[in-house]
Chimera marker file (.cmm) of the C-alpha trace (Angstrom):
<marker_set name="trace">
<marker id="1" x="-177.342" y="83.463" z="29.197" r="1" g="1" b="0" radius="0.5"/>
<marker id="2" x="-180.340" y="85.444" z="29.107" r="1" g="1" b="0" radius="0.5"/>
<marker id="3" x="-183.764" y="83.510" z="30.180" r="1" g="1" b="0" radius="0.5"/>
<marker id="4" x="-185.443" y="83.505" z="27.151" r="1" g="1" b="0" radius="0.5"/>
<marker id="5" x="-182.330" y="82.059" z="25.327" r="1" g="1" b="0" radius="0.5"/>
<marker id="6" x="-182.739" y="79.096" z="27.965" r="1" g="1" b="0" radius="0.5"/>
<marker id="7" x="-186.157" y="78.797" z="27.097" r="1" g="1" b="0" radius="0.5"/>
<marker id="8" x="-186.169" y="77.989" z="23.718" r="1" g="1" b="0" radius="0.5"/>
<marker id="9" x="-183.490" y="75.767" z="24.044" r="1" g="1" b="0" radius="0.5"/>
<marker id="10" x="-185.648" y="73.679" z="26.266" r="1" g="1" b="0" radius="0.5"/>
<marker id="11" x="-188.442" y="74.206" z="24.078" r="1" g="1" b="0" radius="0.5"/>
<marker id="12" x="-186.565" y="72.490" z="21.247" r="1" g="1" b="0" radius="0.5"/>
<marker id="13" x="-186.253" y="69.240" z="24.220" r="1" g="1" b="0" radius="0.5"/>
<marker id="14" x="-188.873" y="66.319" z="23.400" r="1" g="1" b="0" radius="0.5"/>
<marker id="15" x="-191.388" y="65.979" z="26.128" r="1" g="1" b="0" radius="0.5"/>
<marker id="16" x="-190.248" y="62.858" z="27.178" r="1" g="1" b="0" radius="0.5"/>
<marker id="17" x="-187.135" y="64.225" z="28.472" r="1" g="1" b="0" radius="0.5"/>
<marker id="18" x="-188.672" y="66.814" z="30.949" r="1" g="1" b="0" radius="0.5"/>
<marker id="19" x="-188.496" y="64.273" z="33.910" r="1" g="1" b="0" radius="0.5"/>
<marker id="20" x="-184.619" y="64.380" z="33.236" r="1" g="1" b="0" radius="0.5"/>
<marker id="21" x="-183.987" y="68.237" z="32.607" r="1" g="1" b="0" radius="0.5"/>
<marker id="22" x="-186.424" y="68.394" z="36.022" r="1" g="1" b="0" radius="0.5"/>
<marker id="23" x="-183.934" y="66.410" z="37.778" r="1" g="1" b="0" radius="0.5"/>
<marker id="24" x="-181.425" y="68.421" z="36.986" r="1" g="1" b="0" radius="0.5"/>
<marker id="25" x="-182.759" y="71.925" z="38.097" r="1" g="1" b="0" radius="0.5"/>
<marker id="26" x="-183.324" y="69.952" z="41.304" r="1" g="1" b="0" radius="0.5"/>
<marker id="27" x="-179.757" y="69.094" z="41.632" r="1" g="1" b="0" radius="0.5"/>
<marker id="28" x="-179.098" y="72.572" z="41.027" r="1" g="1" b="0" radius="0.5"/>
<marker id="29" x="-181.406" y="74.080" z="43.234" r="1" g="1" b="0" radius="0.5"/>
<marker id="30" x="-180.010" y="71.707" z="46.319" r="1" g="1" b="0" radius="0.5"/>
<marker id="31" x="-176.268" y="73.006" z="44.934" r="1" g="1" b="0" radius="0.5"/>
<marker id="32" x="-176.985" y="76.651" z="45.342" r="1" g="1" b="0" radius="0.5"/>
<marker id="33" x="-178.916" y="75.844" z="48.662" r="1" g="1" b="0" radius="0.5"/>
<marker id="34" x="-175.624" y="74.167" z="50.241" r="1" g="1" b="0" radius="0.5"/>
<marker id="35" x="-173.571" y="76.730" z="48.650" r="1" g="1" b="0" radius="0.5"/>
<marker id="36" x="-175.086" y="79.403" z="50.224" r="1" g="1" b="0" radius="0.5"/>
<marker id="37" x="-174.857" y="77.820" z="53.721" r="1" g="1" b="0" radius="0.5"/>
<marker id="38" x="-171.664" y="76.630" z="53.033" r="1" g="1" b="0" radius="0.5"/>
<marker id="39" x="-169.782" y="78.899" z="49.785" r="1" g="1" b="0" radius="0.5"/>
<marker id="40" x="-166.329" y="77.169" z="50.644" r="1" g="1" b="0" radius="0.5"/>
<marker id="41" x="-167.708" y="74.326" z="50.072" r="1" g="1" b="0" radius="0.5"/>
<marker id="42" x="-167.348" y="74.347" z="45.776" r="1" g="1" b="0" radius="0.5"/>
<marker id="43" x="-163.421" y="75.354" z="46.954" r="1" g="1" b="0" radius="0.5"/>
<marker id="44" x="-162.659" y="72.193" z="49.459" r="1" g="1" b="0" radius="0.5"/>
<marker id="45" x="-159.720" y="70.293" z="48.883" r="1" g="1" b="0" radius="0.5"/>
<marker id="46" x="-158.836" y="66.563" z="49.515" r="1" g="1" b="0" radius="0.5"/>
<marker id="47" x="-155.895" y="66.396" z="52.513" r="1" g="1" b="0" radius="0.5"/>
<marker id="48" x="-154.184" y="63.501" z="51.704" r="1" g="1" b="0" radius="0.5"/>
<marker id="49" x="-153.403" y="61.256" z="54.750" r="1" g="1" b="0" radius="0.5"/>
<marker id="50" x="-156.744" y="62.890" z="56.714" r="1" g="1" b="0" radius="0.5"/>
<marker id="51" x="-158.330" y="59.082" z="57.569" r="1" g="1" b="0" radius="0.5"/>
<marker id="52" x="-154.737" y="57.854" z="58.339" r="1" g="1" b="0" radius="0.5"/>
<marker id="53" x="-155.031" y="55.113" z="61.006" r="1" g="1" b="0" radius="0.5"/>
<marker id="54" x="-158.487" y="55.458" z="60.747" r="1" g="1" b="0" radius="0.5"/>
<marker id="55" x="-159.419" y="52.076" z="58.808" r="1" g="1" b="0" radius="0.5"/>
<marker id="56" x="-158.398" y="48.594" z="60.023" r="1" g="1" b="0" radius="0.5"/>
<marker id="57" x="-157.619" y="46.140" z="57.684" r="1" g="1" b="0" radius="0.5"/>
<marker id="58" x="-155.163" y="42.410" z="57.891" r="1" g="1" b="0" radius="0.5"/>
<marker id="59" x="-151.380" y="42.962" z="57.801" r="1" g="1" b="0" radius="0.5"/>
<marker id="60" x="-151.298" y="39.621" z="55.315" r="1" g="1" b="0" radius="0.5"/>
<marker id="61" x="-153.756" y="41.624" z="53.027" r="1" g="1" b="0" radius="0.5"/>
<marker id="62" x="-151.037" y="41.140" z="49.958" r="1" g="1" b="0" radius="0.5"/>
<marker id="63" x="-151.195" y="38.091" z="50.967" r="1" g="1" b="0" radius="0.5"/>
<marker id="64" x="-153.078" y="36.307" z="47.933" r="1" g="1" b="0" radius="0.5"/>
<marker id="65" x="-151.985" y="38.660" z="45.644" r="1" g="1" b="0" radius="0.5"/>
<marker id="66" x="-149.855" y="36.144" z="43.116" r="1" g="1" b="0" radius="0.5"/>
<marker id="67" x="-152.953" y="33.837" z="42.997" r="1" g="1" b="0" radius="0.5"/>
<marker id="68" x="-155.420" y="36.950" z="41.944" r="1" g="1" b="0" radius="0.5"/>
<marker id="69" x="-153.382" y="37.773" z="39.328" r="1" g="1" b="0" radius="0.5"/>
<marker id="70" x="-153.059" y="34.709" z="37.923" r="1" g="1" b="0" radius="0.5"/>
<marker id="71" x="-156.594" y="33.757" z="37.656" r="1" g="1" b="0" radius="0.5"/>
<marker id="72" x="-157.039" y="37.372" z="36.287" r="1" g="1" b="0" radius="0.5"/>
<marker id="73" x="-154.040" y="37.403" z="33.719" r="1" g="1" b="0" radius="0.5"/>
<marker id="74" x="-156.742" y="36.718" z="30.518" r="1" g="1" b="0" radius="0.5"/>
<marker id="75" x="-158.016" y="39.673" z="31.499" r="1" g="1" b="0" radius="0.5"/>
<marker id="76" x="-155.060" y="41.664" z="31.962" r="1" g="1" b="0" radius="0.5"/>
<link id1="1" id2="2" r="1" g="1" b="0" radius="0.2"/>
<link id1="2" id2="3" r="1" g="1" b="0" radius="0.2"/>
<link id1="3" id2="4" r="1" g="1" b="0" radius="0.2"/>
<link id1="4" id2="5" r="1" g="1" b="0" radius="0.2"/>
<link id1="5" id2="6" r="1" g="1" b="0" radius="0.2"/>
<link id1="6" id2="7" r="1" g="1" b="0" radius="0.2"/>
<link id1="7" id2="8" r="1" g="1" b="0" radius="0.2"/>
<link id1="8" id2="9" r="1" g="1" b="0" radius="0.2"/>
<link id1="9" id2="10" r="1" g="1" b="0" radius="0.2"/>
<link id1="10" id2="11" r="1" g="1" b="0" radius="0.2"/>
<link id1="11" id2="12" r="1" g="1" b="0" radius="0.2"/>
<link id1="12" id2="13" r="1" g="1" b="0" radius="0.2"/>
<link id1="13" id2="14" r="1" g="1" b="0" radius="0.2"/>
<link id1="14" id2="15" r="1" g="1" b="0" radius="0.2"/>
<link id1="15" id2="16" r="1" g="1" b="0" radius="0.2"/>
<link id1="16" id2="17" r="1" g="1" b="0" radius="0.2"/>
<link id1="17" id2="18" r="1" g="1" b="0" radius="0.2"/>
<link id1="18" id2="19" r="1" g="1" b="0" radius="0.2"/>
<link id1="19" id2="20" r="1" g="1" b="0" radius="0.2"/>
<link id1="20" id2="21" r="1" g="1" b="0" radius="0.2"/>
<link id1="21" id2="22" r="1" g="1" b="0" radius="0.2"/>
<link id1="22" id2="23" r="1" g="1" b="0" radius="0.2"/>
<link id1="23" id2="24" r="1" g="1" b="0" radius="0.2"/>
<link id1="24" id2="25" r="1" g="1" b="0" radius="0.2"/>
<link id1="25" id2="26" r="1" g="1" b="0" radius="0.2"/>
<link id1="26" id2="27" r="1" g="1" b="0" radius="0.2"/>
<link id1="27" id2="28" r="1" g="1" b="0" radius="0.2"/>
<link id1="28" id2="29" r="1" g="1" b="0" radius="0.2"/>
<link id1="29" id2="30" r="1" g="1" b="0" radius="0.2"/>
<link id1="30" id2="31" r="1" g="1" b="0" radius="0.2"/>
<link id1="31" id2="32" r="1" g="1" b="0" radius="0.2"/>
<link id1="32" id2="33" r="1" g="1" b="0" radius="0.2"/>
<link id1="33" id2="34" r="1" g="1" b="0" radius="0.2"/>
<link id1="34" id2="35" r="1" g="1" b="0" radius="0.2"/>
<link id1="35" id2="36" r="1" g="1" b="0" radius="0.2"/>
<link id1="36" id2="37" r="1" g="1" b="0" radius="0.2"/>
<link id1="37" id2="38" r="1" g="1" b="0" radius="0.2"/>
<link id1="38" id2="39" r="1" g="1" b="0" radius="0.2"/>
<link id1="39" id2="40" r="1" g="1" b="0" radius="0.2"/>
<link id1="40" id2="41" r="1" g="1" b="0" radius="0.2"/>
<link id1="41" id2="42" r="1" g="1" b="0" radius="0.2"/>
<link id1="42" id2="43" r="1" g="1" b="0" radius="0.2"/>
<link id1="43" id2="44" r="1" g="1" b="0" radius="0.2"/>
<link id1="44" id2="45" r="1" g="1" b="0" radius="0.2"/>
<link id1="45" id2="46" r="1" g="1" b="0" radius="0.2"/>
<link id1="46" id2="47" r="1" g="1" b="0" radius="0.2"/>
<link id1="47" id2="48" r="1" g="1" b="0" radius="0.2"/>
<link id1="48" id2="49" r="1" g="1" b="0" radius="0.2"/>
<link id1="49" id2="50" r="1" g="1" b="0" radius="0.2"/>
<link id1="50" id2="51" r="1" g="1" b="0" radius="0.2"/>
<link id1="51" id2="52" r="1" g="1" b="0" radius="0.2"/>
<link id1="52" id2="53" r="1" g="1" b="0" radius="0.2"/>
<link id1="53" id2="54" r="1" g="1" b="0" radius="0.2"/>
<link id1="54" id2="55" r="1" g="1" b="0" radius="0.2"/>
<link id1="55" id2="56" r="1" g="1" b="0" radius="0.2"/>
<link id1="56" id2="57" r="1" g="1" b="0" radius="0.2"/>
<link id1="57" id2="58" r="1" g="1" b="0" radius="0.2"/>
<link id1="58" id2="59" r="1" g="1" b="0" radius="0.2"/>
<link id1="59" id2="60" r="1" g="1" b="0" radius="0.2"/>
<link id1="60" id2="61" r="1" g="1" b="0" radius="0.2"/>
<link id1="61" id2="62" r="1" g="1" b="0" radius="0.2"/>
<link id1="62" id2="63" r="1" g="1" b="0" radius="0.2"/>
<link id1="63" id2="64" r="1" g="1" b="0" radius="0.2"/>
<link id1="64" id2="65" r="1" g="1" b="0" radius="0.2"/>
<link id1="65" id2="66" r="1" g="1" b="0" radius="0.2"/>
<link id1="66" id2="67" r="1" g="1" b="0" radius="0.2"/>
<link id1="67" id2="68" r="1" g="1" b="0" radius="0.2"/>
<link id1="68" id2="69" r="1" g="1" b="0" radius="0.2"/>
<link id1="69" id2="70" r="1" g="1" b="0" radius="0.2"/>
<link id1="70" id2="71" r="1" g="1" b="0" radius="0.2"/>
<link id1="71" id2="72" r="1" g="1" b="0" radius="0.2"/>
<link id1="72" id2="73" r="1" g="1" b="0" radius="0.2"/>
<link id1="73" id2="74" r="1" g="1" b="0" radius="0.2"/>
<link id1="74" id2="75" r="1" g="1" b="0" radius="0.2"/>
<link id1="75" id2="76" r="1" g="1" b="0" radius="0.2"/>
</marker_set>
């Protein structure tokens, strides 16, 4: 998109929305910066199993699951 198509479409913005649409070329800005250090970083993908063993949590942790649901069965 050409710049001065972008430019009148953010003419055409009320003013009070130019904190927002400032915000946003921010977020922007700090996405091409950590692109560019890092350009497989848009391409990463999620290994299941990578924090395997890595959190702790109670082996009864089931445990209450019958009384949960039961005070929570209006809502389900």
């Amino acid at each position: 998109m050409p710049l001065a198509v972008l430019q009148q479409k953010l003419e055409t913005f009320p003013e009070e929305y130019f904190e927002e649409i400032e915000t946003f070329f921010d977020f922007l800005s700090y996405k091409v910066s950590v692109l560019s250090v890092n350009p497989q970083a848009s391409g990463q993908k999620i290994i299941p199993g990578l924090a395997e063993g890595k959190w702790k949590y109670p082996k009864d942790i089931n445990a209450f699951d019958d009384e949960i649901e039961k005070e929570f069965e209006g809502y389900l």
